[in-house]
N, CA, C and O atoms as a Maestro MAE file, in Angstrom:
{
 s_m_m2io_version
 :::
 2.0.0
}

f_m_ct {
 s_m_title
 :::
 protein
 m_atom[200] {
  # First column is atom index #
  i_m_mmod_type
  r_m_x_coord
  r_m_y_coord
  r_m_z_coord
  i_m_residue_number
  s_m_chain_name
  s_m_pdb_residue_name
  s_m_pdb_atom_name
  i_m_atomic_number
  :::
  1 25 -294.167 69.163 165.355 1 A "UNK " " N  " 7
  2 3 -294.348 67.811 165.799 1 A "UNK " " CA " 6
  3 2 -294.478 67.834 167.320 1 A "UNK " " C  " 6
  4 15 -294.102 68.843 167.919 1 A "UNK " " O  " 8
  5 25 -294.853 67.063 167.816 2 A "UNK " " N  " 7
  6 3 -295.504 66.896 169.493 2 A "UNK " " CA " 6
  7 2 -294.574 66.068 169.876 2 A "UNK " " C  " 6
  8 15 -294.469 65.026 169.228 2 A "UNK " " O  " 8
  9 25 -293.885 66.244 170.736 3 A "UNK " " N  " 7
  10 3 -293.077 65.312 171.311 3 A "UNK " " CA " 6
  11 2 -292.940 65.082 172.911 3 A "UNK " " C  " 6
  12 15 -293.478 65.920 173.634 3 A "UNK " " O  " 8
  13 25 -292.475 64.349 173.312 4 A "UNK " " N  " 7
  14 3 -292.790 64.020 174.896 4 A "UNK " " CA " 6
  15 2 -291.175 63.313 175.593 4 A "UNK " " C  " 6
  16 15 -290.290 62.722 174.974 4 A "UNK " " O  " 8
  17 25 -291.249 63.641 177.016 5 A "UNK " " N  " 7
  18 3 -289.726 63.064 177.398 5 A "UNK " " CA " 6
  19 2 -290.225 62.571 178.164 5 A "UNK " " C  " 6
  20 15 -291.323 62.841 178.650 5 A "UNK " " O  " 8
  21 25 -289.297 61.504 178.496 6 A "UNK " " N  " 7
  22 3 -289.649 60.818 180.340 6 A "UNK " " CA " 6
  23 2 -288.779 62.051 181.483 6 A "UNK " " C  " 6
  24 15 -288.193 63.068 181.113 6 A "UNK " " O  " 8
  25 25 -288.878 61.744 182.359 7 A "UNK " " N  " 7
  26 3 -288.602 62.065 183.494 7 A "UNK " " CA " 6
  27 2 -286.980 61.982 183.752 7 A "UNK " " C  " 6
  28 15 -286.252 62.845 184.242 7 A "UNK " " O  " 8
  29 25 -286.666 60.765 183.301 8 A "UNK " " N  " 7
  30 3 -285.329 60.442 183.248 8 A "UNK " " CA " 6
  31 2 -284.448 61.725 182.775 8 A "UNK " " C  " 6
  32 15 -283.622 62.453 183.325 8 A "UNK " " O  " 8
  33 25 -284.978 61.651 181.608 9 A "UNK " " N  " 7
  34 3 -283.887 62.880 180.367 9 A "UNK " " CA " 6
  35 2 -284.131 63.850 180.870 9 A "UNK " " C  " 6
  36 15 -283.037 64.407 180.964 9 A "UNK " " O  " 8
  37 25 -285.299 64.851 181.532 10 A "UNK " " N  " 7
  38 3 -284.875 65.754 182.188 10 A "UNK " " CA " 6
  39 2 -283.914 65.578 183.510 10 A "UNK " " C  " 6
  40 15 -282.822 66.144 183.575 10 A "UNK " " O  " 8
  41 25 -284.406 64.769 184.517 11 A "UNK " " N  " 7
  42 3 -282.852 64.426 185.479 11 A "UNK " " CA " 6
  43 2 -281.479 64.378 184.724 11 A "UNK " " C  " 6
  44 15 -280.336 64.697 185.051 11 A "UNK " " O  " 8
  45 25 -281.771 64.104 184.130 12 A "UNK " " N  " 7
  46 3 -279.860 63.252 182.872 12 A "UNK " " CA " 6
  47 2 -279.626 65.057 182.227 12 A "UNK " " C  " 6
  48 15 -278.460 65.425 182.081 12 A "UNK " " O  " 8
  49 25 -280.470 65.797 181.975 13 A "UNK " " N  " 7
  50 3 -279.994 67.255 181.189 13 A "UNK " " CA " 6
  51 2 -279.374 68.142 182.443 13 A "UNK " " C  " 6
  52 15 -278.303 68.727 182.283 13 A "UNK " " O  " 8
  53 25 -280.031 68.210 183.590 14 A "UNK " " N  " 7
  54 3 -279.528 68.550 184.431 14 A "UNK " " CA " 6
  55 2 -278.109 68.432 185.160 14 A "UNK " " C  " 6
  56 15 -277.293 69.354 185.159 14 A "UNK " " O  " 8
  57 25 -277.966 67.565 185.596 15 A "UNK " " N  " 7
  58 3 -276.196 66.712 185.407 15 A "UNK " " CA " 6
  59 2 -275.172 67.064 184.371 15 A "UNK " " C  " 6
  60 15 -273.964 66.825 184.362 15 A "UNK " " O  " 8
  61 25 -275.793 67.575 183.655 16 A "UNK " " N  " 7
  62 3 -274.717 68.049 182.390 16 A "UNK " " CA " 6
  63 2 -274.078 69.537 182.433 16 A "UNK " " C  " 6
  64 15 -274.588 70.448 181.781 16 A "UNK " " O  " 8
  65 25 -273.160 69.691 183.079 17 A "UNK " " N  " 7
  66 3 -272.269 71.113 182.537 17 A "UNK " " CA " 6
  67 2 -271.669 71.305 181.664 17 A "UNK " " C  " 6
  68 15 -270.823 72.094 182.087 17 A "UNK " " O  " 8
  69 25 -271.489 71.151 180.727 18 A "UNK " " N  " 7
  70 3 -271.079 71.467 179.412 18 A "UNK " " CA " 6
  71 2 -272.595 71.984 178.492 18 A "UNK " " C  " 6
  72 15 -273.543 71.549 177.838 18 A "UNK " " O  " 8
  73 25 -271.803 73.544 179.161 19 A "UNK " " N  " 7
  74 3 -273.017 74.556 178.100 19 A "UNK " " CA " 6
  75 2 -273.095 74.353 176.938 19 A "UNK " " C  " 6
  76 15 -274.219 74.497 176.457 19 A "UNK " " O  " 8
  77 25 -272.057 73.974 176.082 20 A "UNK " " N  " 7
  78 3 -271.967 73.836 174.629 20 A "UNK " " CA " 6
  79 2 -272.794 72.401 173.818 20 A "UNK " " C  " 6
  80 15 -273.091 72.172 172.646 20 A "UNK " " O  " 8
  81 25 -272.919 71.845 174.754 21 A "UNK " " N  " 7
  82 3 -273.251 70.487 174.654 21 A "UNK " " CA " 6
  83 2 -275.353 70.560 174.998 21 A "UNK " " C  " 6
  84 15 -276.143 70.039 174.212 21 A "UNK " " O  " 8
  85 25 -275.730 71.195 176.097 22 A "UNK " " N  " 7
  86 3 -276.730 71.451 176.591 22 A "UNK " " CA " 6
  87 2 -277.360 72.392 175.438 22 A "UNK " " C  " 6
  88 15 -278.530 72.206 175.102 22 A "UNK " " O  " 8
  89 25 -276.366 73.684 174.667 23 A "UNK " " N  " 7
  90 3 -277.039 74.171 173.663 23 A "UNK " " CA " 6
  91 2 -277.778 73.253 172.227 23 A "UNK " " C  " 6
  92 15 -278.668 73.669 171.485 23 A "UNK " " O  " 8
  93 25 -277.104 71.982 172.173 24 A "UNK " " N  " 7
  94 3 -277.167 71.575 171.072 24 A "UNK " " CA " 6
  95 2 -278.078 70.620 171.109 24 A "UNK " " C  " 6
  96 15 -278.751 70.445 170.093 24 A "UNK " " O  " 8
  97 25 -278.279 69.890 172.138 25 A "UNK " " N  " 7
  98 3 -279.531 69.358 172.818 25 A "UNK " " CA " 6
  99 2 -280.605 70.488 172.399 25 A "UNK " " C  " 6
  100 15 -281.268 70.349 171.371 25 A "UNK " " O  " 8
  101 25 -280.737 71.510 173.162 26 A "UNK " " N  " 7
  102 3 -281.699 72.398 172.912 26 A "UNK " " CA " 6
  103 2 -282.522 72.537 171.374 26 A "UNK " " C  " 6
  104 15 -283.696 72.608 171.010 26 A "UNK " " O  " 8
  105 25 -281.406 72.532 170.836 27 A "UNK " " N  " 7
  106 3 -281.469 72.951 169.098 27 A "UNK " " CA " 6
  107 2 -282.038 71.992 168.210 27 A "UNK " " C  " 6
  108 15 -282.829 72.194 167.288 27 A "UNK " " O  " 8
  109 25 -281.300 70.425 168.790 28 A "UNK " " N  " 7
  110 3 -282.141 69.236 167.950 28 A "UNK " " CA " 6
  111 2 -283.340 69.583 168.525 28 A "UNK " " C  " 6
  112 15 -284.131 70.164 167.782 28 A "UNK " " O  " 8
  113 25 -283.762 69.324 169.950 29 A "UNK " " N  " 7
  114 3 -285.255 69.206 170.773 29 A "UNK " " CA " 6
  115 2 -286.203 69.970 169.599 29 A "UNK " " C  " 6
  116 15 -287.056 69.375 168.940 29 A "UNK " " O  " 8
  117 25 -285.843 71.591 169.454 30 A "UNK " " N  " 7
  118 3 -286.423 72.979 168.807 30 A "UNK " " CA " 6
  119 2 -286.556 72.270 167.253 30 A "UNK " " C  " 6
  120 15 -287.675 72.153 166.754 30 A "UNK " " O  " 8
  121 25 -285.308 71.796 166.511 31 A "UNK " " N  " 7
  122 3 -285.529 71.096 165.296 31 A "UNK " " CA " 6
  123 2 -286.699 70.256 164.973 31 A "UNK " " C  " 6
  124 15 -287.486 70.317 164.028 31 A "UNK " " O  " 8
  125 25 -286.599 69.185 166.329 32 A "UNK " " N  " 7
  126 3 -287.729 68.210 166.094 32 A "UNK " " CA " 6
  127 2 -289.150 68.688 166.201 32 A "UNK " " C  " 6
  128 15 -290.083 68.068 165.690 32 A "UNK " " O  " 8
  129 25 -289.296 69.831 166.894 33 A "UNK " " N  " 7
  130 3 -290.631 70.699 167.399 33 A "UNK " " CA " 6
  131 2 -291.280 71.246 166.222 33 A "UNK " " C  " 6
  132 15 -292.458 71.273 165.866 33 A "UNK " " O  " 8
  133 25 -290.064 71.729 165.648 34 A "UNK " " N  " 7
  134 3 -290.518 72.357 164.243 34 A "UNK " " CA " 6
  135 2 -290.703 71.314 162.697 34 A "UNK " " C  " 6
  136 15 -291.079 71.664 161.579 34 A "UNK " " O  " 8
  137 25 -290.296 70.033 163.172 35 A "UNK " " N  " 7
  138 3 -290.411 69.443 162.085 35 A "UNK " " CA " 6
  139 2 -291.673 68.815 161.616 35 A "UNK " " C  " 6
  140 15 -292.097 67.969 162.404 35 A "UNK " " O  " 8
  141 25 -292.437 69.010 160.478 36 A "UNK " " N  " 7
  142 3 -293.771 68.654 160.560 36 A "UNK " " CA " 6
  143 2 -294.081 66.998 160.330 36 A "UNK " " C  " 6
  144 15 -295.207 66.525 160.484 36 A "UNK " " O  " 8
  145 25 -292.618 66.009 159.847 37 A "UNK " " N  " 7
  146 3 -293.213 64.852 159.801 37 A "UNK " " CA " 6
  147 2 -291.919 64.585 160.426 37 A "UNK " " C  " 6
  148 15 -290.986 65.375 160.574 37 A "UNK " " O  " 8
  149 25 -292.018 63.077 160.849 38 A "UNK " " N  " 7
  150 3 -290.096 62.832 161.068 38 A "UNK " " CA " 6
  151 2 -289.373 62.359 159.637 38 A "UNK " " C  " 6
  152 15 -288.288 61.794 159.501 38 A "UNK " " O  " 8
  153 25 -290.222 62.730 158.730 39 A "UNK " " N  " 7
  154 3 -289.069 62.638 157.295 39 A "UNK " " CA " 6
  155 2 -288.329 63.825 157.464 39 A "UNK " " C  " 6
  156 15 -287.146 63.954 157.149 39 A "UNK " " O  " 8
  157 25 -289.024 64.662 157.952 40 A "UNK " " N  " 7
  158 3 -287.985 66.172 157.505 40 A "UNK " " CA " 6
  159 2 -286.772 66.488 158.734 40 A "UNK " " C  " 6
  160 15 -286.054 67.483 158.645 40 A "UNK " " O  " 8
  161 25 -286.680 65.723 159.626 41 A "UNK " " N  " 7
  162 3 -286.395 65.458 160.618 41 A "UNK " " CA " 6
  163 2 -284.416 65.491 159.912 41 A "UNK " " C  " 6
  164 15 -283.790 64.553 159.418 41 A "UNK " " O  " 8
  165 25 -284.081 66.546 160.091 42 A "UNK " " N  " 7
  166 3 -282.278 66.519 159.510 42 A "UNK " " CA " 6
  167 2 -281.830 65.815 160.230 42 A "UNK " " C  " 6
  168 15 -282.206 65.827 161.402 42 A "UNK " " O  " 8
  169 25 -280.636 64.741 159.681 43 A "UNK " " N  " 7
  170 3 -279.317 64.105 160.863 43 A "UNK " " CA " 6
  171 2 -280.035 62.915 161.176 43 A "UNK " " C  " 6
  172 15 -279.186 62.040 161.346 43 A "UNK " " O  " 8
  173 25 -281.442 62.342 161.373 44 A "UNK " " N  " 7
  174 3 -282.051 61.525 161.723 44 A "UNK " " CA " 6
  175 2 -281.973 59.781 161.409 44 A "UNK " " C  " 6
  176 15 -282.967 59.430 160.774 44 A "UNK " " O  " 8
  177 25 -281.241 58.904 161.643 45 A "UNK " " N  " 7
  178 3 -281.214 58.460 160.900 45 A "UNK " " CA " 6
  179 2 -281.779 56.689 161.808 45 A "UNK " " C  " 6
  180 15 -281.691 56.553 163.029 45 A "UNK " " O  " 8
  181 25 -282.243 55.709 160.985 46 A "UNK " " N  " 7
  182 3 -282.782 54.803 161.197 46 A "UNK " " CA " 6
  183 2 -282.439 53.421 162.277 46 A "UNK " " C  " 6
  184 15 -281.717 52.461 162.006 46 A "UNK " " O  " 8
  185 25 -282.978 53.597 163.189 47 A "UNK " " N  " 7
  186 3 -281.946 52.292 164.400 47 A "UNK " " CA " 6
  187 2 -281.966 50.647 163.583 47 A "UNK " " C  " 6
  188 15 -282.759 50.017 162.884 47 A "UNK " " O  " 8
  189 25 -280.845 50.477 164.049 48 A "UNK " " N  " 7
  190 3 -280.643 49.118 163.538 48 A "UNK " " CA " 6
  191 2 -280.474 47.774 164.803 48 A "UNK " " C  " 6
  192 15 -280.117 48.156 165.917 48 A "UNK " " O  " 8
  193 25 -280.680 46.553 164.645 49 A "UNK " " N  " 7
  194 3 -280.422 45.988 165.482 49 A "UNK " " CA " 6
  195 2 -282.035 44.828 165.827 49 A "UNK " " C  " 6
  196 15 -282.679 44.239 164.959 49 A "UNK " " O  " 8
  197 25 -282.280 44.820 167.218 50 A "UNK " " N  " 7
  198 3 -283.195 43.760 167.019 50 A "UNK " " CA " 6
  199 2 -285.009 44.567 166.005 50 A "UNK " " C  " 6
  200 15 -285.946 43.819 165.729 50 A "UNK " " O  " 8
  :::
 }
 m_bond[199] {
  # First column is bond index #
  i_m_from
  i_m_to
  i_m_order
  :::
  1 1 2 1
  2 2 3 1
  3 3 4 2
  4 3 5 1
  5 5 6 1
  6 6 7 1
  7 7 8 2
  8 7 9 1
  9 9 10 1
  10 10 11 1
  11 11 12 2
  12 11 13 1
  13 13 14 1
  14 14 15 1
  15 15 16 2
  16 15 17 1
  17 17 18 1
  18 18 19 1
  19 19 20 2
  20 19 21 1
  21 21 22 1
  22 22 23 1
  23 23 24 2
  24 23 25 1
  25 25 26 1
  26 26 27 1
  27 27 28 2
  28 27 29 1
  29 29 30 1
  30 30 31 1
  31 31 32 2
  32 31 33 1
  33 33 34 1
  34 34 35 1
  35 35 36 2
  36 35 37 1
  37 37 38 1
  38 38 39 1
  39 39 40 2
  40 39 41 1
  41 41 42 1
  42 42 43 1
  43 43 44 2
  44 43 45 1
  45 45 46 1
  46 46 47 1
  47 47 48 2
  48 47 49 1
  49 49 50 1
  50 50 51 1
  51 51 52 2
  52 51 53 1
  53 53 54 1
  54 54 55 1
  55 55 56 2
  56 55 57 1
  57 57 58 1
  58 58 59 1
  59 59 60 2
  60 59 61 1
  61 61 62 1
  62 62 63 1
  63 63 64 2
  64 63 65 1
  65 65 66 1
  66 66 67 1
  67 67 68 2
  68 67 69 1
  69 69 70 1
  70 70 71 1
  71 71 72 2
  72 71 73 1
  73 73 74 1
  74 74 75 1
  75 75 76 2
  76 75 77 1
  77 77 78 1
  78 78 79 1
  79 79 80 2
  80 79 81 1
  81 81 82 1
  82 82 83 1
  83 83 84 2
  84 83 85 1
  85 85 86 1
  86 86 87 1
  87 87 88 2
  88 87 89 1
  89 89 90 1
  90 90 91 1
  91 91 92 2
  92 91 93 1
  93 93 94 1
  94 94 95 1
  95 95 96 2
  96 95 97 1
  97 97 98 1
  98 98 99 1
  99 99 100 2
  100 99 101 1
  101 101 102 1
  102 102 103 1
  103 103 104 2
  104 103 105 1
  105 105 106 1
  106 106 107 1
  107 107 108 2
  108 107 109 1
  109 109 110 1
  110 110 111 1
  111 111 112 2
  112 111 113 1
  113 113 114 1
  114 114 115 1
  115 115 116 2
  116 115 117 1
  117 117 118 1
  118 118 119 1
  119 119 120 2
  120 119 121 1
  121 121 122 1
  122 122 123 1
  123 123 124 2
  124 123 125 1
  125 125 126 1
  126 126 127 1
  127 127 128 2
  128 127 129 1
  129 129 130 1
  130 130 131 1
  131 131 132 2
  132 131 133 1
  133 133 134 1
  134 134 135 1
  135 135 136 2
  136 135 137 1
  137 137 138 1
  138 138 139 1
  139 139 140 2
  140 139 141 1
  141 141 142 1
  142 142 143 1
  143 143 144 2
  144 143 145 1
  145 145 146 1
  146 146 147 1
  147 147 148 2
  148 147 149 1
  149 149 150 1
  150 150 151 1
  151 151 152 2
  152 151 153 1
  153 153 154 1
  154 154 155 1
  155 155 156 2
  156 155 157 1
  157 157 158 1
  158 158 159 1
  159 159 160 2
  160 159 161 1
  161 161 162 1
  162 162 163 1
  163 163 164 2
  164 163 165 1
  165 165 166 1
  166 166 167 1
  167 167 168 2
  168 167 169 1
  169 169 170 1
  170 170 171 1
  171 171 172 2
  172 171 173 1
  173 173 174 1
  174 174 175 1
  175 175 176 2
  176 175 177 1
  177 177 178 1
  178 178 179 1
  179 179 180 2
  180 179 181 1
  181 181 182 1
  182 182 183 1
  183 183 184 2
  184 183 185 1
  185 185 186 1
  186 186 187 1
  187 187 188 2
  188 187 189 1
  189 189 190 1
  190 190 191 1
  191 191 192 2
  192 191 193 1
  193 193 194 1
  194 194 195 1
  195 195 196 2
  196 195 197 1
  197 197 198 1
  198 198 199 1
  199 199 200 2
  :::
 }
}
């Protein structure tokens, strides 16, 4: 899947020291890269609200 960030979230990943936390970021990002639709998309789940 093709995905795109703003500018923001890379500034905001940076700021973050907690390696353990930065790995797991990494891993969804790699998940979503590899996922071919966002159905297959694990953990994903639907926003609610307006």
């Amino acid at each position: 899947m093709k995905i795109a960030f703003e500018a923001s979230f890379a500034r905001d990943l940076k700021h973050i020291r907690n390696k353990q936390l930065l790995q797991q970021v990494q891993q969804v990002i790699e998940n979503v890269k590899e996922a071919a639709t966002i159905d297959t998309v694990r953990g994903l789940k639907k926003m609610q609200g307006v």
